[in-house]
C-alpha positions in Angstrom: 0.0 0.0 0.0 2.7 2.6 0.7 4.4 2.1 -2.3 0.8 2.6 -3.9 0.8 6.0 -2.3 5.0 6.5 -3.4 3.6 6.0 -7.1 0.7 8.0 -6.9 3.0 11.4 -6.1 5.9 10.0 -8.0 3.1 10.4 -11.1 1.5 13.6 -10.2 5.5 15.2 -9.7 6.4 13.7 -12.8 2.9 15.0 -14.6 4.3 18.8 -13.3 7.5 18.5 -14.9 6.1 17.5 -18.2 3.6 20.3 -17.7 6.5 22.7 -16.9 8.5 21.7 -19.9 5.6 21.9 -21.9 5.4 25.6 -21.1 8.9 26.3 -22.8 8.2 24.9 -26.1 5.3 24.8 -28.7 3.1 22.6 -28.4 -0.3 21.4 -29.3 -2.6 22.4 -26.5 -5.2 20.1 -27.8 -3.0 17.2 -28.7 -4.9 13.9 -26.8 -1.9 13.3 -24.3 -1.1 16.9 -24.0 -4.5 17.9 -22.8 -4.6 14.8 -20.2 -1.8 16.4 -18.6 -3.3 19.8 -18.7 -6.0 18.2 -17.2 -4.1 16.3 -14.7 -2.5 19.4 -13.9 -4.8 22.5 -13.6 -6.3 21.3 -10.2 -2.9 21.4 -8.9 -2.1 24.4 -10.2 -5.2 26.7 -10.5 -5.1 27.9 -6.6 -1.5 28.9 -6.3 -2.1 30.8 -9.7 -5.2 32.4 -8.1 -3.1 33.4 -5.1 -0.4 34.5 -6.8 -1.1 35.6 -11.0 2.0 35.3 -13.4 0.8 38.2 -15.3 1.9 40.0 -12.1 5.2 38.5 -11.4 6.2 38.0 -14.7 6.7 34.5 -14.3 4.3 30.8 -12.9 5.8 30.6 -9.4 2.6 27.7 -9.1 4.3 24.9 -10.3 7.0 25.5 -7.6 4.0 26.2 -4.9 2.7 22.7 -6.3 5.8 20.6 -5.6 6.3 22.0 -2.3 2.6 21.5 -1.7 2.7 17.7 -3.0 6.0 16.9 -0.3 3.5 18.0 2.3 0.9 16.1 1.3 2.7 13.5 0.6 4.7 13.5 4.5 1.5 14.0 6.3 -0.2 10.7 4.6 2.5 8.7 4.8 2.7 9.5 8.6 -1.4 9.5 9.2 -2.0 6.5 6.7 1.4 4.6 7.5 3.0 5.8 11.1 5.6 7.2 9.5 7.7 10.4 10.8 7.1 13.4 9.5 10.8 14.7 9.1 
């Protein structure tokens, strides 16, 4: 079961990343696989982006917010789920 859990941010942090790179090249938006990880992404993403706007900044902090967000997650799970420590 726990390593269940380890895929299911392993796949969400690796779904980031492909949306991140996605967002320094041309691309499709409404290419099959590309929209699934639009999709995949956006609920991640869409409340740091409402808390902090790029258009203000100059440049997507969210996905950063989103990985930091996803460690947490991930700790407190594992240790209410699992027993593990949170450190």
């Amino acid at each position: 079961m726990i390593q269940l859990v380890e895929w299911i941010f392993q796949f969400a942090n690796i779904a980031l990343l492909v949306r991140v790179v996605l967002s320094w090249i041309p691309h499709n938006r409404f290419h099959p696989l590309i929209d699934l990880i639009y999709r995949l992404t956006e609920p991640m993403l869409r409340p740091f982006q409402d808390i902090v706007p790029a258009y203000k900044l100059g440049i997507d902090l969210s996905p950063l917010f989103a990985f930091f967000a996803l460690s947490i997650i991930k700790r407190i799970v594992m240790a209410l789920f699992f027993g593990l420590p949170l450190i």
